[in-house]
N, C-alpha and C positions, 0 to 999 in steps of 0.2 A: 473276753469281756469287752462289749462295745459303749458300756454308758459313757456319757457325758463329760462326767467327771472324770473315769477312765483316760476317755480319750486328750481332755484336755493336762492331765496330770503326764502322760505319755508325751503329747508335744511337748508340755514345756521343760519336762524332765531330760528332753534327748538333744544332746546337741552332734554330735557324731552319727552321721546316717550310712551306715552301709547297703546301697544298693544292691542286691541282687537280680542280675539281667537286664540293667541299666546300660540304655542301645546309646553308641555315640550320631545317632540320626535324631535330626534335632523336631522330628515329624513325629517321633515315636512315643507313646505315651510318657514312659517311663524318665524320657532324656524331659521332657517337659517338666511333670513333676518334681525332678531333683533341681534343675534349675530354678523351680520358683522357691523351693527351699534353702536353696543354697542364696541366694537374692536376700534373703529370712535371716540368715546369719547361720544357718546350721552349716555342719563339716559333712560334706558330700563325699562317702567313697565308696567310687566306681567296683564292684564286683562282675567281673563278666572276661572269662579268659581271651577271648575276641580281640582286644583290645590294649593298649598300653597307657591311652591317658583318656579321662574325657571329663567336660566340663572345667579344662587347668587340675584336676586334679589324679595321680595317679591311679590308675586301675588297677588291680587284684585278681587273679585267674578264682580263687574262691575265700570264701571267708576264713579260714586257717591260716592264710596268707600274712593278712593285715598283722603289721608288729605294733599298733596301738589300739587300746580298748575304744569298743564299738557301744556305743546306748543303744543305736535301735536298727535290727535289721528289716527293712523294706523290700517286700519280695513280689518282683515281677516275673513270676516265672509259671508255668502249668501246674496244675493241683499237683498233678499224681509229682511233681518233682521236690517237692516242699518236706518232707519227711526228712529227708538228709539238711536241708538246709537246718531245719529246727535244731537237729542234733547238732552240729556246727554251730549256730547260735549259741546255745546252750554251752557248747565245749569253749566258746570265746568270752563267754564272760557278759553277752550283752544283756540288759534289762527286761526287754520287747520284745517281739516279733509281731510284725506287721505284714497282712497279706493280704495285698492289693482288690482292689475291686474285680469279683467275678473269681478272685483265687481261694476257694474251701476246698481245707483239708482236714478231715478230724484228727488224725492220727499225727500231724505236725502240731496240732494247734494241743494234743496231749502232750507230745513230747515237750513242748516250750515250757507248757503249766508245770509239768512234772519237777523241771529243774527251775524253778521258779519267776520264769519268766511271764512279764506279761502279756498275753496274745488279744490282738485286732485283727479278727477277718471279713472281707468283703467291704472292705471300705479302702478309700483315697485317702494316704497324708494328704494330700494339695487342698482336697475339697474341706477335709475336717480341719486342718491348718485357719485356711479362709471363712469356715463357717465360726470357729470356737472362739479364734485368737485374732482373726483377723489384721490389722496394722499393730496390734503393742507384740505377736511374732518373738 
């Protein structure tokens, strides 16, 4: 579900963002995006085994990892990889699943619904952040 309301009820409802494939290059789309959310007041966490911290905040090799509940997972990763993530999503407890602009997967975006998650695909947090919520964030 991409309305409106949707999307605005998603941002304001997630304060815990778990990135998925969130790059510590700060050129990269994904390291962009968290940063202006995490600016926002959200909790930014790093998923991406690559890595040990990024943005000040610890990083996660995958989402099973994390020992504190997740609102909304944000996924920057290729279609075909997103299936598992959903499932993981879903096994963590999160609310959301969010799958970045240009990332459509039906079968992830079933698994989310199934387990009652709400799914955004092909859209930007950042952009729909600054289009919906703008500064009240």
């Amino acid at each position: 579900m991409s309305d409106i309301n949707t999307l605005r009820r998603v941002l304001r409802d997630s304060r815990t963002i778990a990135v998925v494939g969130l790059s510590a290059d700060a050129l990269r789309p994904s390291h962009e995006v968290a940063k202006y959310m995490q600016q926002r007041g959200y909790r930014i966490v790093p998923v991406n085994p690559k890595y040990g911290e990024i943005l000040g905040e610890t990083c996660y090799p995958d989402l099973q990892s994390i020992p504190f509940p997740v609102d909304l997972v944000d996924v920057f990763r290729k279609p075909q990889d997103c299936a598992p993530i959903a499932r993981d999503a879903a096994a963590i407890g999160a609310r959301a699943l969010w799958l970045q602009l240009g990332v459509i997967n039906e079968e992830a975006q079933r698994i989310a619904e199934a387990a009652g998650l709400t799914v955004v695909a092909d859209r930007c947090v950042k952009i729909e952040h600054a289009r919906l919520l703008g500064h009240s964030g």
